[in-house]
Each structure stands twice: as structure tokens, then as C-alpha cells.
C-alpha positions as CSV (number, residue, x, y, z in Angstrom):
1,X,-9.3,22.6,-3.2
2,X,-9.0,21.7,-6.8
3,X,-5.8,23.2,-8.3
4,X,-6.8,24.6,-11.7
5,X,-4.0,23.4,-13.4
6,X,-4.9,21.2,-16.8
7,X,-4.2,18.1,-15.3
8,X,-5.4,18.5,-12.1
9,X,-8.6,19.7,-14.1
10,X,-8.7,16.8,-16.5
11,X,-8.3,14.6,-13.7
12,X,-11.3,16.2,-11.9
13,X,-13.3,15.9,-15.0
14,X,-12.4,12.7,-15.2
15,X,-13.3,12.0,-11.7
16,X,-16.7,14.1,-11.9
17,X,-17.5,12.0,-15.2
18,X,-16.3,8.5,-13.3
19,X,-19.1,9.3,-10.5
20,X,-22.1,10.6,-12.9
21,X,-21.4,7.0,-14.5
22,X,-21.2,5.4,-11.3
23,X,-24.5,6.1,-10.4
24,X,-25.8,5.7,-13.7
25,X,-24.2,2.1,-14.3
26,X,-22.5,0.9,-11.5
27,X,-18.6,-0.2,-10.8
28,X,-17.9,-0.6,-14.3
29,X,-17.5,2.7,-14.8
30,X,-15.0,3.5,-12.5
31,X,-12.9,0.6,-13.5
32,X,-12.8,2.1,-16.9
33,X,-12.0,5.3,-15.1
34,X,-9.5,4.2,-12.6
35,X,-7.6,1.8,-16.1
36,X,-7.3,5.1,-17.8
37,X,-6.3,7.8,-15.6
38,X,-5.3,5.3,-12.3
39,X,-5.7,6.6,-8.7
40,X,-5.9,9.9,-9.1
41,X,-9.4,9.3,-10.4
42,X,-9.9,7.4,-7.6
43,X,-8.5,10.2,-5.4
44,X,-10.7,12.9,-6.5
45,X,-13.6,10.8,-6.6
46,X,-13.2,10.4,-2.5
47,X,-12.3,14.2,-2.4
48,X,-15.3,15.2,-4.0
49,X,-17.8,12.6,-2.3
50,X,-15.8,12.8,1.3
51,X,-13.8,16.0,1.9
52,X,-10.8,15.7,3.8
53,X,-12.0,13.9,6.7
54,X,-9.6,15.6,9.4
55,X,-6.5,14.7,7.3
56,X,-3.9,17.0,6.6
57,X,-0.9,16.6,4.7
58,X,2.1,17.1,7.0
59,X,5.2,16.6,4.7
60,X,6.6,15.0,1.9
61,X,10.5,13.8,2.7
62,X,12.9,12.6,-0.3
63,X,14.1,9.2,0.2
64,X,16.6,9.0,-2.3
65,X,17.7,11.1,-6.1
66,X,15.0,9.6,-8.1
67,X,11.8,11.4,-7.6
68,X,9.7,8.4,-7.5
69,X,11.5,7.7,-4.0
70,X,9.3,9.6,-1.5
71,X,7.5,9.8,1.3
72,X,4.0,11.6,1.7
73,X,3.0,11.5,5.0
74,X,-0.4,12.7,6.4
75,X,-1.8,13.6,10.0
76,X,-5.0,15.1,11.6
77,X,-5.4,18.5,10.7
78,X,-5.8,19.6,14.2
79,X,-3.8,17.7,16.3
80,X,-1.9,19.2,19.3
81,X,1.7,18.8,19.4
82,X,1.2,17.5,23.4
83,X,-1.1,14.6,22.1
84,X,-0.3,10.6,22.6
85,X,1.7,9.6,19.4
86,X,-0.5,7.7,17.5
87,X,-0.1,4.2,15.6
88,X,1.6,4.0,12.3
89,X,0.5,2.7,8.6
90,X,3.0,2.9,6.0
91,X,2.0,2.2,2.1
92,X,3.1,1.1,-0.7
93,X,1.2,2.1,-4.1
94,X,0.7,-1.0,-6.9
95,X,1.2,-0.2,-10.5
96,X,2.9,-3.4,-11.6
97,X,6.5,-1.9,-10.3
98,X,5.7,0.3,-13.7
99,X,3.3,3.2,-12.7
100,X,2.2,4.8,-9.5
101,X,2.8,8.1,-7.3
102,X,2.4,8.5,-3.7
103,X,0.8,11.3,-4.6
104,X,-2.5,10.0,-6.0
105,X,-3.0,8.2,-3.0
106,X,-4.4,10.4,-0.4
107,X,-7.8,8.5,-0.4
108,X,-5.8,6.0,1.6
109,X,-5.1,8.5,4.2
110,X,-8.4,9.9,4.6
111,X,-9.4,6.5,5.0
112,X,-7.2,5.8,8.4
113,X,-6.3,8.9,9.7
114,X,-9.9,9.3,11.1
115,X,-9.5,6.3,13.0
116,X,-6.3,7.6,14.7
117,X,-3.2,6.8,12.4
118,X,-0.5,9.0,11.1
119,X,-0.6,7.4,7.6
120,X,3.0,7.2,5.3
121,X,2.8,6.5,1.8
122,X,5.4,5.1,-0.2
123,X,6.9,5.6,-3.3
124,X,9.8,4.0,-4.8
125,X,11.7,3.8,-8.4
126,X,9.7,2.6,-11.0
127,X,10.4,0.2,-14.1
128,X,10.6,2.4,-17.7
129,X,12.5,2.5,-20.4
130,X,14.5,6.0,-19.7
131,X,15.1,4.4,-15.4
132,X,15.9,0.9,-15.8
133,X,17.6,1.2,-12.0
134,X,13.5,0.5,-10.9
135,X,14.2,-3.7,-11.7
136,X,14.6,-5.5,-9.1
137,X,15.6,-5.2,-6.0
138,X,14.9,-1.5,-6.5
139,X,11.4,-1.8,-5.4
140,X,12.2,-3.9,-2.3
141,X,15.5,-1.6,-1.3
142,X,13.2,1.6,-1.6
143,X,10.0,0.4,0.8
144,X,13.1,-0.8,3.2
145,X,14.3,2.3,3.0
146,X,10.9,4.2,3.7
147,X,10.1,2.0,6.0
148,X,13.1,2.8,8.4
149,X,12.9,6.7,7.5
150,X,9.5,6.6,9.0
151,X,10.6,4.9,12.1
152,X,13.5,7.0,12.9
153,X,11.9,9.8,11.8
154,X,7.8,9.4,12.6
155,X,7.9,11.1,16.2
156,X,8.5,14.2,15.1
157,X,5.2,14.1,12.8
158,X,3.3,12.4,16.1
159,X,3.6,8.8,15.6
160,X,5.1,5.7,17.2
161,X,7.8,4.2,15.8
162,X,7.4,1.2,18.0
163,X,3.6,0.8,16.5
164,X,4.4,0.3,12.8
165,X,2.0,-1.3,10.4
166,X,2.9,-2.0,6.7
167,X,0.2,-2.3,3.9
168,X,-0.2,-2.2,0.4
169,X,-1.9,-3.3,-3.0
170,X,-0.7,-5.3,-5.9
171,X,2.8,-4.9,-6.2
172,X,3.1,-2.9,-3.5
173,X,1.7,-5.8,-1.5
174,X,4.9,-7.5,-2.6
175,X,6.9,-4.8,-1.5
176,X,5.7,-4.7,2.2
177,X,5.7,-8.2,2.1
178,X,8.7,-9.1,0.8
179,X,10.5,-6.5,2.6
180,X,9.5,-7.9,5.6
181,X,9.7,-11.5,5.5
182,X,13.2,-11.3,4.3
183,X,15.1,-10.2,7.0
184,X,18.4,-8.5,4.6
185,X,16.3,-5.7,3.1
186,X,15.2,-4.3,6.5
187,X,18.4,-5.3,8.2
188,X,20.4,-3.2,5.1
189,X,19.3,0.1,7.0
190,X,19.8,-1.0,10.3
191,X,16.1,-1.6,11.1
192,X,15.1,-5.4,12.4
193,X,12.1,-6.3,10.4
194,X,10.6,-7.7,13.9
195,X,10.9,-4.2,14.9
196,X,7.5,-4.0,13.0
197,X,3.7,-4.5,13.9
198,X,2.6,-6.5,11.0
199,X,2.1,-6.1,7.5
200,X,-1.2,-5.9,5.1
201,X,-1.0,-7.4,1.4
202,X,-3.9,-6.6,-0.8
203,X,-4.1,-8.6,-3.9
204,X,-0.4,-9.0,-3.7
205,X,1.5,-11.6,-6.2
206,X,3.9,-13.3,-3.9
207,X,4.5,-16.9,-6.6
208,X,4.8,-15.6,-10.2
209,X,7.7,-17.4,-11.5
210,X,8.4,-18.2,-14.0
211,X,7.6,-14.8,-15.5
212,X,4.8,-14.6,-17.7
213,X,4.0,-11.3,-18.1
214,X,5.7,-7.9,-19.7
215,X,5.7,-6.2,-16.3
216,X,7.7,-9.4,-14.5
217,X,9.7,-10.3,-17.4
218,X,10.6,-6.1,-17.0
219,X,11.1,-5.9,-13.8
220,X,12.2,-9.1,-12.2
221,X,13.9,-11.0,-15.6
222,X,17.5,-9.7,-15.4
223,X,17.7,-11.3,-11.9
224,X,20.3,-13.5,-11.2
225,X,18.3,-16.2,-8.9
226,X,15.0,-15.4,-10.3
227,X,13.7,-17.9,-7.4
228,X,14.9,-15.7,-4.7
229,X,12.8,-12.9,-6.1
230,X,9.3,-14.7,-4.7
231,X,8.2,-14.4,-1.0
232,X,6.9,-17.6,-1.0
233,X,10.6,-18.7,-1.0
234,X,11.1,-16.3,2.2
235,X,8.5,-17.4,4.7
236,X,9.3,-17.7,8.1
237,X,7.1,-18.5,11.3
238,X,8.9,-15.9,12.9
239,X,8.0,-13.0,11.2
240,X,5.5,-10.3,12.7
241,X,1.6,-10.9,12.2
242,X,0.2,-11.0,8.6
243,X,-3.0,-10.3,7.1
244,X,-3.9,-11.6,3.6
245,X,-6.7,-9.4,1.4
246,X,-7.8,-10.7,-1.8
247,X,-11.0,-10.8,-4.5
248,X,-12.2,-14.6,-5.6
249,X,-12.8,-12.6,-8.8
250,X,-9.0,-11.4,-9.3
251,X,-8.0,-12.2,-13.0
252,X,-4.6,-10.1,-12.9
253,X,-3.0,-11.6,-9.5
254,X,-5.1,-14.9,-8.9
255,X,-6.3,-15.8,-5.3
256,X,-3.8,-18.4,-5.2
257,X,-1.0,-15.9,-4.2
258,X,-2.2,-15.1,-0.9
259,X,-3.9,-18.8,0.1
260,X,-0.3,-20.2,-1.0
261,X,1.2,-17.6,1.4
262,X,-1.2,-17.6,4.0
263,X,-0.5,-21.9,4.5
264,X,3.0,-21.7,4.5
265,X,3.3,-19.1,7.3
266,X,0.8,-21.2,8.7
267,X,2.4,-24.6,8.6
268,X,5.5,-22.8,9.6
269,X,4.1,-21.7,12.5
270,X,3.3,-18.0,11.8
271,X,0.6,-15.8,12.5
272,X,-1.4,-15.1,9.5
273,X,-4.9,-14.4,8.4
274,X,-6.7,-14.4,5.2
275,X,-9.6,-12.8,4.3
276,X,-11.7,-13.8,0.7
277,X,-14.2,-11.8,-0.8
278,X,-16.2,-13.6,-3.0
279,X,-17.2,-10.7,-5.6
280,X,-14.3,-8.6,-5.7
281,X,-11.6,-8.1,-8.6
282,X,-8.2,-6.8,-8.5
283,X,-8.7,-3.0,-7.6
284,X,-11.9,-3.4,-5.4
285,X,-9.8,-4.2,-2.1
286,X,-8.4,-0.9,-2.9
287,X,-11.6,0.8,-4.5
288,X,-12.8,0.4,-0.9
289,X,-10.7,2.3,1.1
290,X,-12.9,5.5,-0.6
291,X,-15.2,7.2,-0.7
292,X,-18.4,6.5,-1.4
293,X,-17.6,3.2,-1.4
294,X,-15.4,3.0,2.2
295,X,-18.9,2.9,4.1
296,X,-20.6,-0.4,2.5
297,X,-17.0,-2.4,2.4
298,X,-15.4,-3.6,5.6
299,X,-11.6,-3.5,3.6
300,X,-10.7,-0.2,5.8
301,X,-12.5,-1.7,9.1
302,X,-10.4,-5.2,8.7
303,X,-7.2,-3.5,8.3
304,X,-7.8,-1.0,11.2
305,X,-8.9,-4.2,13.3
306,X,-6.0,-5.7,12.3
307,X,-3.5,-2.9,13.3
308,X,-4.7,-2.1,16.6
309,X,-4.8,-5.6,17.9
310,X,-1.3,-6.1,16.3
311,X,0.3,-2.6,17.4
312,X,-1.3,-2.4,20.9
313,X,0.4,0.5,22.8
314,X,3.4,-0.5,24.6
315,X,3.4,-0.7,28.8
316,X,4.6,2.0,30.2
């Protein structure tokens, strides 16, 4: 249901206005869309085209004072309390550490939940001017502590905490990433990273120094090792399974991040995999997780492959 609020209702026209382009002129118009009004177009786009799918909102938990630190977490809408717990993906938004809400998101549930996840999504302090406590390690403190609030927490909302899968876009990507691969953020709240499934990055920047843009040079610059700020300086064979998403056609975070990653957790004996698609940009890895567009992509399917062989259900 469309709350008739005015910015739920300018973000509905928005969305009704991105989909009558859409199918008058193609993708472009809902990059312009999504550029201008983010997600949320995006969100009510694969409301409006999809429904809910099953998917139910089942709470949203405060991580922390800011407001950006939450967690949204979502469920089948008719699940039975006496059910199997279910597989878990936690996820963290992009936004160049500067923008984003959990909130604007829920196309990402309704994408897995279906296919028999309890679905967490992240939020965690941004970069601006009036919060400068977002810079780093901010981000990478916050998905840590997400991360271990949905594993102690996740059986009560009918998941496993011992079937954890971490994904996200952009700068999330770097988040799950990073918050995995190096061992201290994880072990900071008493979780061990190799506690976890595996971890998803879409489009993710994981070698950007020296920093050469506003949003690095914002969030990253006042570090005192800026070198210890890149996952590719983290990589261990060790860590849990890793899948690498990424457009050829990615001008904002270049394809080079991921291959880069994806060979030195291989030559350090890791398990990783990388997956290329030839005509996609920066948001279409995350375009395709909705609707209409989820059905023609195989972004959702790869990562739901991905989980299940990485999360099988433990012996019992």
C-alpha cells in the first residue's frame, strides 16, 4: 500500500513516470530515475510491477544512536513459527558511504525471500557534513555490528545463525567484504568472521587508493594508514567462500576491483568466484534483483546458487 504522504507520493510518481519511460525508451530511463531519487524509485518500481511476493516486514532493530544504524529485517508473510529456520542474507546498501537507507531497499527482499531466506538489510552511519563520525572505520564497525546482531539475534525471526550469507552493492560491497576478510572488525563483537557462509560483492571497489574522488577523499582521507583501508591489502585463503559480481561496462567502480580481488584470494588459496557481465554498468547488478527486470537477469539466481551451496544446512 502506497502511504499518501508527499514523499512517498513523489517517489511513486517518480516510480510510475520511471516505468512509462522504461517501456517507451529503455534502461536509460530508469538510470536517470534511480540518479535522481535512488532506490526508492527502484523500490516502488518492483512494488508496483511485483507486489510483495510473500515478503513481509518482520522488524526493524536499532543498532546503535545514529539512525542510519539499523536493521530492516524481512520474512515470509505466512510462515509458521514451528517451521525449519531458514538460510540467512544480510545486506549492505551502496551510496558511496554518503547516501542510502535500509529502508529503500525492500526490492532486495522480495527478491530472496521467495526462494526461502529471511533477508537483513543493513544500514550504517553515513559521511555528511553535519555526521562526520560516518568516515572510516564507521562503515566497516557498523556492518560488523549488524552482522553479529543478526546472528545472535536471527532465531527468533526464523533464521539460522549458523547459515549466514553477506551481500552487498558498491560500497556496501566493501563493507561485507572488508568486514569479513579482516578478521578484527568481526572479532570486535565477539563474532569469528569464519562463523559466516560467504559473502557477495556487487560492483564493490576493494583497490581505490590513492583517493581520487570526493566521496573517498570524504570518507577514507583522514585515515591514519590509508593502505590498511583497501581489502585487497586483507586477503586471506582462509576466509569463507566469495563470489565476485560486476558489469564490463562499470565506469564508477572499474571491473578491475573484483578481477584484482578475485586472483589474490585465488593465488592465496581461497575460494572465490567471479562472474562478468559483458553489458552491464554500475547499478544494473542491482537493477536486477527487481522487478520487471529480476526475471530476464540471472543476478538474483547466481547469488541464491551461491548461498545454498555455501550455507548447506548443518548435520543433525
Amino acid at each position: 500500500m502506497i502511504d499518501p504522504g508527499p514523499a512517498s507520493l513523489r517517489i511513486f510518481l517518480w516510480a510510475l513516470g520511471a516505468l512509462v519511460l522504461v517501456l517507451v525508451f529503455g534502461g536509460v530511463a530508469l538510470q536517470v530515475a534511480i540518479a535522481r531519487n535512488g532506490p526508492a524509485v527502484l523500490d516502488a518500481v518492483d512494488r508496483l510491477t511485483g507486489g510483495s511476493r510473500g515478503a513481509a516486514k518482520l522488524a526493524t532493530l536499532s543498532t546503535g544512536e545514529n539512525p542510519a544504524q539499523k536493521l530492516i529485517l524481512w520474512g515470509p508473510a505466512d510462515r509458521d513459527p514451528g517451521d525449519a529456520p531458514l538460510p540467512v542474507i544480510v545486506f549492505a546498501h551502496g551510496g558511496s558511504w554518503r547516501t542510502g537507507d535500509p529502508a529503500d531497499y525492500g526490492f532486495v527482499a522480495r527478491a530472496f525471500v521467495p526462494e526461502g531466506y529471511i533477508v537483513a538489510l543493513a544500514g550504517y552511519r553515513l559521511v555528511r557534513d553535519d555526521a562526520p563520525d560516518g568516515v572510516y572505520p564507521a562503515m566497516i564497525e557498523d556492518t560488523a555490528r549488524a552482522i553479529t546482531r543478526v546472528h545472535d539475534e536471527i532465531a527468533h525471526y526464523g533464521g539460522d545463525p549458523q547459515r549466514i550469507t553477506l551481500a552487498g552493492h558498491s560500497a556496501g560491497a566493501y563493507n561485507v567484504v572488508m568486514a569479513m576478510m579482516e578478521r578484527q572488525w568481526l572479532g570486535h563483537q565477539g563474532l569469528d568472521a569464519d562463523a559466516l557462509a560467504g559473502v557477495v560483492g556487487m560492483a564493490g571497489p576493494y583497490d581505490f587508493y590513492p583517493f581520487d574522488s570526493d566521496s573517498t577523499r570524504a570518507a577514507f582521507g583522514s585515515a591514519s594508514d590509508p593502505e590498511a583501508t583497501q581489502v585487497l591489502n586483507h586477503v586471506r585463503g582462509d576466509a569463507p567462500p566469495v563470489l565476485l559480481i560486476h558489469g564490463e561496462r562499470d565506469t564508477l567502480v572499474r571491473p578491475r576491483n573484483s578481477r584484482e580481488l578475485a586472483q589474490l584470494i585465488e593465488t592465496a588459496g581461497g575460494d572465490v568466484t567471479i562472474k562478468l557481465y559483458p553489458e552491464m554498468e554500475h547499478n544494473d547488478p542491482l537493477i536486477s534483483l527487481a522487478s520487471p527486470w529480476r526475471g530476464g537477469r540471472d543476478v538474483a539466481q547466481t547469488i541464491t546458487g551461491f548461498a545454498a551451496q555455501t550455507s548447506e544446512p548443518p548435520s543433525r
